[in-house]
VEXDREN-2710 file (C-alpha; in Angstrom, 1 decimal):
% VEXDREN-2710
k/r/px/py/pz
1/UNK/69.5/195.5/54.2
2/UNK/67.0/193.0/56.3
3/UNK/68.5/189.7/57.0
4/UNK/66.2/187.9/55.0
5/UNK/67.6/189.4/52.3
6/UNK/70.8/189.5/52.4
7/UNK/72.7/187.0/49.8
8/UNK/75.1/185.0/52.1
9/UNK/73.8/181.6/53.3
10/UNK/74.1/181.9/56.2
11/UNK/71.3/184.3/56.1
12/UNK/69.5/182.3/53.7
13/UNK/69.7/179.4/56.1
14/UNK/68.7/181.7/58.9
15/UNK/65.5/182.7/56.9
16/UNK/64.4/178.9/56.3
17/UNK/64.9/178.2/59.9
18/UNK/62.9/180.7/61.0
19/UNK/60.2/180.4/58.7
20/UNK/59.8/176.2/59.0
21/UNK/61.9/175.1/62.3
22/UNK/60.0/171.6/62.5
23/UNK/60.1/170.9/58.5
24/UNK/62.2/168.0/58.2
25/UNK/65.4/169.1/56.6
26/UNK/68.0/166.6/55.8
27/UNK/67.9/162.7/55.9
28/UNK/69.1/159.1/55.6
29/UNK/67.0/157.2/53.3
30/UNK/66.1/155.1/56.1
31/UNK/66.3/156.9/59.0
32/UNK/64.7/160.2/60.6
33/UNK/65.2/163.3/59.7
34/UNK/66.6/166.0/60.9
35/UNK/64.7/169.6/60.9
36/UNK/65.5/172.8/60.1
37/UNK/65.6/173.7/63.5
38/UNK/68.3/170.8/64.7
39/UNK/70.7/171.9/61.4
40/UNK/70.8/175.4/62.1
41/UNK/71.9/174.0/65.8
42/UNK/74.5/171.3/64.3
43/UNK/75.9/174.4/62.0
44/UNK/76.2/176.8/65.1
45/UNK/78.2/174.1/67.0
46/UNK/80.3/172.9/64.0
47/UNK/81.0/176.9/63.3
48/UNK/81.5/177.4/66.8
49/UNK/84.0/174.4/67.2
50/UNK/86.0/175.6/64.4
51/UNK/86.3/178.6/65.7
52/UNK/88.0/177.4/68.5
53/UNK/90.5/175.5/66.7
54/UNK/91.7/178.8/65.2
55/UNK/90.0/178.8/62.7
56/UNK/89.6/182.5/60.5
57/UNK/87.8/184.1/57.6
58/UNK/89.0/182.8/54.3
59/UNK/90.5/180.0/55.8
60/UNK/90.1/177.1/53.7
61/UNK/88.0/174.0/54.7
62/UNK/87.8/170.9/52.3
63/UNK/85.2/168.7/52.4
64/UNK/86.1/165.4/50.7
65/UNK/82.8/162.7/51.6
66/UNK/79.7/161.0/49.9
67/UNK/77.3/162.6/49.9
68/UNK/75.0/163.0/53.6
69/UNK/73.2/165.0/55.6
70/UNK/76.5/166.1/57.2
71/UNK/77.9/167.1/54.5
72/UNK/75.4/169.7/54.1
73/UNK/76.0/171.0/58.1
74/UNK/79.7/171.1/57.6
75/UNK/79.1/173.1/54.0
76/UNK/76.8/175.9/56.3
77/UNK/79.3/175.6/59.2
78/UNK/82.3/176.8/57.3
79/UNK/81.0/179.6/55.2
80/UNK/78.8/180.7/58.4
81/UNK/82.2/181.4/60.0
82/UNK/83.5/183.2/56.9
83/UNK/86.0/180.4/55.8
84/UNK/85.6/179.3/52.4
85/UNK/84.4/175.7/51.8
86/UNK/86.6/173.4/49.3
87/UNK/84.7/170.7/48.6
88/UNK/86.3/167.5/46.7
89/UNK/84.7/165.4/44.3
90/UNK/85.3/162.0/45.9
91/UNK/85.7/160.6/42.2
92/UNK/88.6/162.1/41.7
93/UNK/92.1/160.3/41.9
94/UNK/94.3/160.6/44.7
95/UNK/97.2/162.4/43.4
96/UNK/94.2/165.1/42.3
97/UNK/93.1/165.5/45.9
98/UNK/96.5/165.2/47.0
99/UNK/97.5/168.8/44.3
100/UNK/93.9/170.1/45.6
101/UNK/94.6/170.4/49.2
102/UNK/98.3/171.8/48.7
103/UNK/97.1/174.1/46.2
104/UNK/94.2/175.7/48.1
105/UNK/96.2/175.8/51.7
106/UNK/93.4/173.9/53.5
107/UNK/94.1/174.0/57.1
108/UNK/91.2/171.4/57.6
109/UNK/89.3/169.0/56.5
110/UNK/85.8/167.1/56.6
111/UNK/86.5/163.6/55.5
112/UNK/84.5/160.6/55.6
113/UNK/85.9/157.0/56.4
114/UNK/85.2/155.9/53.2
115/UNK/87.5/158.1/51.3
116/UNK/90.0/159.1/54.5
117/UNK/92.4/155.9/52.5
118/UNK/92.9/159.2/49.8
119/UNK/95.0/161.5/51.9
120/UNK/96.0/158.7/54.6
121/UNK/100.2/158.8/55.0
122/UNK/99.9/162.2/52.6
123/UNK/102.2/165.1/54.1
124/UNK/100.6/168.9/53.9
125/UNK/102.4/172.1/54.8
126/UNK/98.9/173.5/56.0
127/UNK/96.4/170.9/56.8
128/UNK/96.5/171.3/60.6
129/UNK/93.1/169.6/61.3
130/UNK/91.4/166.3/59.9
131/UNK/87.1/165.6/61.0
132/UNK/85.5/162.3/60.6
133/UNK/82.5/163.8/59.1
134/UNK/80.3/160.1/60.0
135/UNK/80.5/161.7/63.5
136/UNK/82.4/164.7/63.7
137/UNK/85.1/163.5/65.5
138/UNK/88.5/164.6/65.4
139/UNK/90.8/162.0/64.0
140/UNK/94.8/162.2/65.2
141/UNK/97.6/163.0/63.5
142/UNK/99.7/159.9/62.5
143/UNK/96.2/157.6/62.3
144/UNK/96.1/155.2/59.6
145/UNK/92.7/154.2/57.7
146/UNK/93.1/150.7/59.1
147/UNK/93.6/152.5/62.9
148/UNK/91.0/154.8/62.0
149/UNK/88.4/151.9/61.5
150/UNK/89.7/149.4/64.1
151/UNK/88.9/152.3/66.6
152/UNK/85.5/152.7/65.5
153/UNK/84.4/149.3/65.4
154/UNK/86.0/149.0/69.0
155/UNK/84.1/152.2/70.1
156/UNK/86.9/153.6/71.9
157/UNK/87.3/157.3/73.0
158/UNK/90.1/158.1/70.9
159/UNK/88.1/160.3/69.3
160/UNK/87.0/163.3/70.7
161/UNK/83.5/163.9/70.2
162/UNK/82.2/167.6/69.7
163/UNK/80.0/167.6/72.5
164/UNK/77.3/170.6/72.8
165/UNK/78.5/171.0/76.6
166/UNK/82.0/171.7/75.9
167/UNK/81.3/175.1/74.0
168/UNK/80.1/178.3/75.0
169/UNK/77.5/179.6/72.8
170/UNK/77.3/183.4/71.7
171/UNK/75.6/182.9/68.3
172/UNK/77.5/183.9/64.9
173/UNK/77.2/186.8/64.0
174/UNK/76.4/186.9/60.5
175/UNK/76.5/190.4/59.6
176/UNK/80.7/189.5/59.5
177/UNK/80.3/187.7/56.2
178/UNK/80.0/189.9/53.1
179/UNK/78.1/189.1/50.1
180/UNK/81.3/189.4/48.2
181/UNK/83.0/187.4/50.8
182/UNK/84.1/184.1/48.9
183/UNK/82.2/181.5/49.8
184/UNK/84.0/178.2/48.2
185/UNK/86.6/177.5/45.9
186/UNK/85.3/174.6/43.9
187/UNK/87.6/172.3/41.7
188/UNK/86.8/171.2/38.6
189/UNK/87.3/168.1/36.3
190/UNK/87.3/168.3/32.6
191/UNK/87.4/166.3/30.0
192/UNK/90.9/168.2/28.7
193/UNK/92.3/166.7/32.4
194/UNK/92.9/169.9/33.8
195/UNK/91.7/170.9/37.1
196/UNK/91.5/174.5/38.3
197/UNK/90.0/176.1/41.5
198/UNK/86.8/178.1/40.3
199/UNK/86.2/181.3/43.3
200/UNK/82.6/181.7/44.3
201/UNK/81.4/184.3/46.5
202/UNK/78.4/183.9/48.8
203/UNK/76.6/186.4/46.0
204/UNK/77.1/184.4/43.6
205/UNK/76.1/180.8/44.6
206/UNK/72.6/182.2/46.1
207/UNK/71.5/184.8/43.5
208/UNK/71.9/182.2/41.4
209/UNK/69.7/179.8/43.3
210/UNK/67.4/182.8/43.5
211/UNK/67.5/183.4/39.9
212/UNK/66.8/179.6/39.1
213/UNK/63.6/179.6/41.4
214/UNK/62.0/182.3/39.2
215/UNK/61.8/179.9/36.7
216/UNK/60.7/176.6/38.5
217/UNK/59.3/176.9/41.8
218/UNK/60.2/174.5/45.2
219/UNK/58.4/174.5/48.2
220/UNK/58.5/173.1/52.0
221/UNK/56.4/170.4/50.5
222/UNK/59.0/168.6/47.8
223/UNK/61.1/165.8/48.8
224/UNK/64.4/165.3/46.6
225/UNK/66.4/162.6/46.7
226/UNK/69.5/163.3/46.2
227/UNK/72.0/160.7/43.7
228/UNK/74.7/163.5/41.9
229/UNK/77.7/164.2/43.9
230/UNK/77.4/167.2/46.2
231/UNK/80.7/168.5/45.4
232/UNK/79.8/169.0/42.1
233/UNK/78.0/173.0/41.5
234/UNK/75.3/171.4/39.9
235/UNK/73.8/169.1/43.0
236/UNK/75.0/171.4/45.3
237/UNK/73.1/174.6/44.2
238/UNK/70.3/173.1/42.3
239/UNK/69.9/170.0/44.2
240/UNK/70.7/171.2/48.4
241/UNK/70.9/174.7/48.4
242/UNK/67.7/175.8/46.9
243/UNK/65.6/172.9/48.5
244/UNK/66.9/174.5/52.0
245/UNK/66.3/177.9/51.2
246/UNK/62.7/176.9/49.9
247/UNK/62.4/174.6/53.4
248/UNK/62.2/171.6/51.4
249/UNK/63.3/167.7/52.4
250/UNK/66.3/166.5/50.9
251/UNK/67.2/162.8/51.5
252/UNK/70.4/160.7/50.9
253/UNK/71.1/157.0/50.2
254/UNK/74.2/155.5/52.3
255/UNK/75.1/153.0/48.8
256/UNK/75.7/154.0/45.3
257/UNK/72.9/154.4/43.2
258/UNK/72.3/151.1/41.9
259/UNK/68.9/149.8/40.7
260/UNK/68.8/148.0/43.7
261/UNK/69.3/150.9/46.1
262/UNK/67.3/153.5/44.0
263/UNK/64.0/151.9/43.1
264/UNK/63.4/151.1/46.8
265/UNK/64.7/154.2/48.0
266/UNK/62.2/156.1/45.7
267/UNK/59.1/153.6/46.5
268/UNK/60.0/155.0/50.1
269/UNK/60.3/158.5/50.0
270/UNK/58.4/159.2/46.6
271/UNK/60.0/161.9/45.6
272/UNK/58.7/165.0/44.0
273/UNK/61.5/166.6/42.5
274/UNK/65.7/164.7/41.3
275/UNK/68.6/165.9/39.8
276/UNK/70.0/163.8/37.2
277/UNK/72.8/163.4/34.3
278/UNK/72.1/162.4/30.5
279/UNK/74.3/158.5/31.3
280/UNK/71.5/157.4/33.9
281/UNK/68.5/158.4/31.9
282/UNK/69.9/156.9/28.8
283/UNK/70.9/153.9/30.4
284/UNK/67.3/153.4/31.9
285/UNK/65.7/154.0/28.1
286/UNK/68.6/151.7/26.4
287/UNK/68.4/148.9/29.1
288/UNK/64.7/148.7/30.3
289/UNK/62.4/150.9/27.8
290/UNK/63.9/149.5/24.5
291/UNK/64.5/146.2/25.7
292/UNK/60.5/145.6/26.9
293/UNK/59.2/147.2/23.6
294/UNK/61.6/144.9/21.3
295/UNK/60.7/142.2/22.9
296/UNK/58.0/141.3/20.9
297/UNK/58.1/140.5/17.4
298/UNK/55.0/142.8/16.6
299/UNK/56.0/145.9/18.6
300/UNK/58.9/146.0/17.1
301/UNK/57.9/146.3/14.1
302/UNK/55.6/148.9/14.8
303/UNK/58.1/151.2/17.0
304/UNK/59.3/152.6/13.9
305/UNK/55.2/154.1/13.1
306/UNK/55.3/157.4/15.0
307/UNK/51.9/157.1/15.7
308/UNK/52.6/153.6/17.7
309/UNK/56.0/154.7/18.7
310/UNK/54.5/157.7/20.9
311/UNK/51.9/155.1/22.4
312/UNK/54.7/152.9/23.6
313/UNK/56.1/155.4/24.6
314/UNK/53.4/157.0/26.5
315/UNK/52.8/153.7/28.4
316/UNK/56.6/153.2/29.0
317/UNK/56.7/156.8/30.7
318/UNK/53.6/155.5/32.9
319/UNK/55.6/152.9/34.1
320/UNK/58.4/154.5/34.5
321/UNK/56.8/157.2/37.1
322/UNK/55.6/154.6/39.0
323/UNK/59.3/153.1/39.7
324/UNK/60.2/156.3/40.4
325/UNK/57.7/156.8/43.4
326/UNK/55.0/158.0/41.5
327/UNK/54.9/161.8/42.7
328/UNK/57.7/163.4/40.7
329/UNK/57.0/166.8/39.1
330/UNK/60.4/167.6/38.1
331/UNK/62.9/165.5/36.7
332/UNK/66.0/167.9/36.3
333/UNK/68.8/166.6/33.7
334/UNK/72.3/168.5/33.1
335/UNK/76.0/168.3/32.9
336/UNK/76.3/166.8/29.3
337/UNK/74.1/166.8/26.1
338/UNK/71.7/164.1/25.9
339/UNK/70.9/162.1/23.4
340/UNK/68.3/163.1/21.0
341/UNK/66.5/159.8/21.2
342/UNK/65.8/159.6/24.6
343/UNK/64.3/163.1/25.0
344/UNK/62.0/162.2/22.3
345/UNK/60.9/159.6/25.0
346/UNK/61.1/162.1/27.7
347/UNK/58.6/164.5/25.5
348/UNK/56.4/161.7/24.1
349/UNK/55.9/160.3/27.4
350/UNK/54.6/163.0/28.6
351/UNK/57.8/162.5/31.5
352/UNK/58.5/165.7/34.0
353/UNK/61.9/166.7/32.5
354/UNK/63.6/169.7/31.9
355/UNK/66.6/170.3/30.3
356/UNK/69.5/172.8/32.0
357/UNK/72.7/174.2/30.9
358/UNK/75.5/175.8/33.3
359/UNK/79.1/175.7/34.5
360/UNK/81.0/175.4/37.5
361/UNK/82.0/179.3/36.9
362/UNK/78.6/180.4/36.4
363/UNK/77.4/179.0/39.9
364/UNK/75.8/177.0/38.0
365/UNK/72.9/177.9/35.8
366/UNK/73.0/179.4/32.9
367/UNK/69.8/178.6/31.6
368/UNK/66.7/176.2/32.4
369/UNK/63.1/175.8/32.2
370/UNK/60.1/174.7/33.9
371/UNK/58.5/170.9/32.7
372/UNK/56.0/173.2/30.5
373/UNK/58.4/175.3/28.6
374/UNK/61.4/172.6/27.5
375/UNK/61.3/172.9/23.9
376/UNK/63.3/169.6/21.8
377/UNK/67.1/169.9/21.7
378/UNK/67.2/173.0/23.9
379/UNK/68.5/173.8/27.4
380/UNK/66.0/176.1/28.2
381/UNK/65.9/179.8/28.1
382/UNK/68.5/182.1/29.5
383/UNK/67.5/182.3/33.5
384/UNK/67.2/185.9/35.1
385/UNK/70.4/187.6/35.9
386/UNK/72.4/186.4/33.4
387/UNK/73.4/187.8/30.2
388/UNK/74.2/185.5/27.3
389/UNK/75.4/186.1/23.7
390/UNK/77.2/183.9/20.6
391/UNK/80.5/185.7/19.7
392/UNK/81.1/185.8/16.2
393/UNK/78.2/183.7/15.0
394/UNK/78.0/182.0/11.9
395/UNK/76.4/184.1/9.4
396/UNK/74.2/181.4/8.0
397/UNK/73.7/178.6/11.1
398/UNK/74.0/181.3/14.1
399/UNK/76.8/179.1/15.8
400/UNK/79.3/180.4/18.1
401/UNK/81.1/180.6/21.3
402/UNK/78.7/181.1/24.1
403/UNK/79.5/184.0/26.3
404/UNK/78.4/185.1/29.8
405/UNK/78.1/188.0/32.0
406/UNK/76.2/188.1/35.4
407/UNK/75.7/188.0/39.2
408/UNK/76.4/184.5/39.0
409/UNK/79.6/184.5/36.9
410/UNK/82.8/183.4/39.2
411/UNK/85.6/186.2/40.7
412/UNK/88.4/183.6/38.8
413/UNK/90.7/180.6/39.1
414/UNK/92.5/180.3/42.5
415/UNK/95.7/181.3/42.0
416/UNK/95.6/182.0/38.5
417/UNK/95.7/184.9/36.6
418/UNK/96.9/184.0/33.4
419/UNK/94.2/181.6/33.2
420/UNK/91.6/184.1/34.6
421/UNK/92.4/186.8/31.9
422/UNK/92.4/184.5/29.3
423/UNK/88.4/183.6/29.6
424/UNK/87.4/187.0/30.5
425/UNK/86.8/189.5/27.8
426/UNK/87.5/193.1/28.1
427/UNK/83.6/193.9/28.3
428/UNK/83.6/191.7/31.3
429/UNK/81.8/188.5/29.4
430/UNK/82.9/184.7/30.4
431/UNK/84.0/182.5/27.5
432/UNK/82.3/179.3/28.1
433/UNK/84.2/177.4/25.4
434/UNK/80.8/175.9/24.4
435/UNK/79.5/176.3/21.1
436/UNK/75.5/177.0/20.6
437/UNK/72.8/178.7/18.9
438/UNK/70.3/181.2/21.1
439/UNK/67.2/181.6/19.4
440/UNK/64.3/183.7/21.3
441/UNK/66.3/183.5/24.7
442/UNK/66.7/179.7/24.2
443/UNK/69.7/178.2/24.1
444/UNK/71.0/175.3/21.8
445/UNK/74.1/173.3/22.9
446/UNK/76.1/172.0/19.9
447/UNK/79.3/170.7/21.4
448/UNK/83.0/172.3/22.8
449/UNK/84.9/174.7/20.8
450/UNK/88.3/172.7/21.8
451/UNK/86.5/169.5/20.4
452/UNK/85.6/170.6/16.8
453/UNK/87.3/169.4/14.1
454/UNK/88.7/171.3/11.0
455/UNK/87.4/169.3/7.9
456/UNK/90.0/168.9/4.8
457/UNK/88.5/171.9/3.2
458/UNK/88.5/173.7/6.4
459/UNK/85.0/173.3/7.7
460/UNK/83.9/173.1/10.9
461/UNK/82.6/169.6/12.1
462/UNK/81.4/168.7/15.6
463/UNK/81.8/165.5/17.2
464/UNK/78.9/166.2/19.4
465/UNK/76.4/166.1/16.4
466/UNK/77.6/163.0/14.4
467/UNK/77.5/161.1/18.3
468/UNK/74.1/161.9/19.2
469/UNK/73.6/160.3/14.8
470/UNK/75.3/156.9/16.1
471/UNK/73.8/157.3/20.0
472/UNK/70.4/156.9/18.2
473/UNK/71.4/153.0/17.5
474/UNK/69.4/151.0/20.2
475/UNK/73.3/148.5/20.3
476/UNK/75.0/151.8/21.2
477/UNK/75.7/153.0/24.5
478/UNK/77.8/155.8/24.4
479/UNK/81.0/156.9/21.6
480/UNK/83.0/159.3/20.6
481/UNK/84.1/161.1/17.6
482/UNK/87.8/162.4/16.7
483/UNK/90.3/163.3/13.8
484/UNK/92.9/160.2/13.1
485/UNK/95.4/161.3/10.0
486/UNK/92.8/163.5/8.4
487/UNK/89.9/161.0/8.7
488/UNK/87.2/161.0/11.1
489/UNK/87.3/157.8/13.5
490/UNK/84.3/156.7/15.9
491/UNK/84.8/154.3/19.5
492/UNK/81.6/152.8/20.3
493/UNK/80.9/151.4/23.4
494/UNK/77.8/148.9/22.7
495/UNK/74.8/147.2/25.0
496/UNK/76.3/144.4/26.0
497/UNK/73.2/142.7/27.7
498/UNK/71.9/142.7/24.8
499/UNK/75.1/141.0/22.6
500/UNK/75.2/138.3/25.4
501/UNK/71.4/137.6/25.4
502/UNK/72.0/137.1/21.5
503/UNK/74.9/135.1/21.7
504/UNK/73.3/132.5/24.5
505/UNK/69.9/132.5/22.5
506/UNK/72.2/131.3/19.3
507/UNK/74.7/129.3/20.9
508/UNK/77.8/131.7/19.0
509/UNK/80.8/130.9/19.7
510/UNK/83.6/133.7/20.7
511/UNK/84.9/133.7/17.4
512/UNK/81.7/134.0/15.6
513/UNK/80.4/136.2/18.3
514/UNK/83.3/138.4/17.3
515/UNK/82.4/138.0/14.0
516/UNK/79.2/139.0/14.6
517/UNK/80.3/142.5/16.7
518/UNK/82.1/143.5/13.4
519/UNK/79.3/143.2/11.3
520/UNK/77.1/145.6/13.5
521/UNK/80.0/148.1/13.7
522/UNK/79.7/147.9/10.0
523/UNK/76.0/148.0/9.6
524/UNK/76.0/150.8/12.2
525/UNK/78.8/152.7/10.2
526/UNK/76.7/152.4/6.7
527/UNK/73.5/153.8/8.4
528/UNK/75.0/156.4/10.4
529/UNK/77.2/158.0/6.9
530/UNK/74.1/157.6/5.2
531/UNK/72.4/160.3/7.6
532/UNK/75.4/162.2/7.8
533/UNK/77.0/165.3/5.4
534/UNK/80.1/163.9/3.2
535/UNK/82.2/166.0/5.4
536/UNK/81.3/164.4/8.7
537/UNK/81.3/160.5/7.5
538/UNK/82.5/158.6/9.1
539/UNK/86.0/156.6/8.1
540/UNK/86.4/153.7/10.3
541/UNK/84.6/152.1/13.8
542/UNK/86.8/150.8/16.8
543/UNK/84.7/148.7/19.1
544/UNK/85.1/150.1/22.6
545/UNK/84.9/147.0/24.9
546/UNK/84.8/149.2/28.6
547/UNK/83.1/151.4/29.4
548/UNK/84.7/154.7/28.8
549/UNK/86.5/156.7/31.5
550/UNK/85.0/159.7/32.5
551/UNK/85.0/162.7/34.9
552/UNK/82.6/162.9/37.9
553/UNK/79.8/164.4/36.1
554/UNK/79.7/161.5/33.9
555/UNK/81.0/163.1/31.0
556/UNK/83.8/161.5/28.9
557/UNK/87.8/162.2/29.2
558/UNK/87.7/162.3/25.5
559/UNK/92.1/163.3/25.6
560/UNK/92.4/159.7/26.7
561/UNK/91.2/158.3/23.4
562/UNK/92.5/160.5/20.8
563/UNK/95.7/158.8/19.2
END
């Protein structure tokens, strides 16, 4: 097998390297970039420094940072030397990263000064070596966050910088990592609380990037900037991986995501191509599209004439590429359903989205489309490579469990058979634990099989289906649905803004303002059972004053609400 073809990425990164070595690769939002040329450099070192330190195949290397462009070097360097990358969602809790590193052995780590506080004064049988990944320096045993910064303001030498002198290059050798060879061991976050340590082999992350490339193309030419944790399966195939093998520009921001960060950072770069989750989009259509079309007496009115609605619309989405730099072509959303409301914007606007559907496991697509094939309430059609069928559908709906077999589909849990026989079938399929409908090769998500609810007469009802009903209302944010002593209970988290706009314009006072909160849960209640089946209405509201918690893909931890 040529090198170009071979399915490790180190090869892949070889490939793009050789095909654009002045392309700029990986960036700051506001600094130069590096090219392809210069990371396939900073890899070799970083593998070759590693290496040094004793560092063997299959050893485990965490990564726990923000997202930046060394991230992405330190991701190549490990699986480049045949160690397996473990990278750590910085979202997660400490005690979380704390059971991650013990239970994947990692011998070292890649850890930014923002999140070193995390494992600072932890003790671990195996972690032998700790990076500063802001400079890749190595950081001593015994130093303290507050040390660790006090040095680096003060500039001293503590640290001892990998310098390019110091090591004597011989090239990898890349022929020594196997396609089968695992590649990362990524853990994941649900919303049952559980995390478990998902094996991916260098096969599967990058057939699955190839797979997902026959169905929307990227080129040297598309910019991405880059706003979903790389840690996360989703950004890091989808939204690094791919763009590098394709010799594409990927570009970070050094703050959170705010408006104030983003819009400036896209009016910069002007990107062609994001990643995104259902809570930001929704958030943009709930707090700047709705609010600028009822703010008008007249408009308001006429929102609720289709004819006028998808003219408002159309000049909302207008506006909306502009903010967003004005060049995008493909506005990728995944990692939870979204709201039917706002992809009737998305559509109506005539907006580049597409709609995709995967897992950690499944490396991550599953299935996706191009901006010219999404079709309403779908995630897109099943993606080359992968095999997909409902188990035991419902005779009359077509609902079931959706199951998976493929290149992409995970080797198992680290460290955990039981848990790895359990969602494998003897035919070799994946249980997804999702429930959907696949209608000519196109996939419909209708919620979790753990979340459904067994009606008093022993139907099925899904949470997922009467939320999207109540997301609809323009007070709504985001809620959930769950079974409270037989009856179905709702926790709405409303808009807010909006509330205290109303209660400043009228003068309300807290107790009438509270007054007023229980009225719309009531009004919102009346209208949502009235859409609704009588098995799925809805019993009582509770107003949700914060925002609810939720994993690092933005996706509620629904087991902290249920009573």
């Amino acid at each position: 097998m040529s090198e170009s073809k071979k399915m490790t990425l180190f090869s892949r990164l070889k490939n793009s390297v050789e095909r654009w070595p002045e392309r700029p690769a990986l960036a700051w939002v506001d600094e130069d970039p590096i090219n392809y040329e210069q990371l396939y450099s900073r890899v070799e070192e970083i593998s070759l420094f590693l290496k040094k330190r004793g560092i063997l195949a299959e050893d485990r290397i965490a990564i726990l940072s923000e997202n930046c462009p060394n991230w992405g070097i330190s991701y190549f360097a490990i699986t480049s030397l045949g160690a397996i990358a473990v990278p750590i969602l910085p979202e997660f809790h400490q005690n979380e990263i704390v059971h991650i590193l013990r239970h994947s052995g990692a011998k070292a780590i890649f850890v930014s000064k923002r999140y070193y506080d995390k494992i600072d004064g932890q003790k671990f049988d195996n972690l032998q070596i700790r990076i500063l990944i802001d400079n890749f320096s190595i950081i001593p045993s015994q130093t303290t966050k507050e040390k660790l910064l006090r040095l680096l303001d003060e500039g001293k030498t503590e640290f001892a910088r990998l310098k390019r002198s110091a090591l004597q290059f011989a090239g990898l050798k890349s022929n020594l990592v196997k396609e089968d060879n695992i590649a990362a061991i990524v853990y994941t976050s649900g919303t049952t609380g559980h995390s478990k340590g998902v094996k991916l082999t260098h096969k599967n992350i990058v057939s699955n990037a190839l797979n997902t490339l026959q169905i929307q193309k990227v080129d040297e030419n598309d910019k991405l900037l880059s706003i979903l944790p790389l840690a996360h399966t989703y950004e890091c195939t989808i939204g690094f991986l791919i763009p590098i093998f394709q010799g594409a520009s990927i570009y970070y921001l050094k703050k959170p995501p705010s408006s104030s960060v983003l819009l400036p950072a896209m009016q910069k770069i002007k990107p062609t191509m994001m990643l995104t989750v259902p809570l930001i989009i929704e958030k943009i259509f709930n707090l700047k599209v709705l609010p600028s079309i009822n703010a008008n007496f007249f408009s308001r009115i006429l929102y609720h004439v289709p004819a006028f609605r998808r003219l408002f619309h159309r000049i909302a989405g207008k506006k909306l590429m502009r903010s967003f730099g004005g060049k995008l072509h493909f506005f990728g959303i995944g990692g939870a359903l979204l709201c039917p409301e706002v992809e009737r914007f998305l559509r109506e606007a005539k907006f580049p989205y597409s709609i995709g559907y995967g897992l950690t496991e499944t490396s991550p697509l599953i299935a996706g489309s191009d901006v010219k094939h999404t079709r309403f309430r779908s995630t897109g059609y099943v993606i080359p490579g992968m095999e997909v069928k409902i188990n035991d559908p419902d005779p009359e709906t077509g609902l079931g469990e959706i199951m998976v077999k493929g290149v992409s589909v995970m080797k198992g849990y680290y460290h955990d058979p039981e848990k790895t026989s359990e969602v494998f079938t003897e035919d070799g399929y994946f249980r997804t634990g999702d429930l959907g409908i696949l209608e000519k090769n196109y996939l419909f998500i209708k919620g979790r099989l753990k979340n459904t609810i067994i009606g008093a007469n022993g139907e099925n009802i899904y949470p997922e289906e009467i939320e999207a009903v109540i997301n609809e209302n323009e007070i709504v944010m985001e809620s959930i649905v769950y079974q409270q002593e037989s009856k179905l209970i709702a926790r709405l988290h409303l808009n807010y803004e909006v509330l205290d706009i109303e209660q400043k314009k009228h003068n309300y006072s807290e107790t009438k303002m509270n007054k007023r909160i229980q009225n719309i849960l009531a009004e919102i209640r009346s209208s949502v059972n009235h859409k609704l089946a009588k098995n799925s209405r809805i019993a009582k509201i509770i107003e949700q004053p914060n925002p609810f918690e939720k994993t690092p893909t933005n996706k509620i931890k629904r087991y902290l609400y249920r009573v």
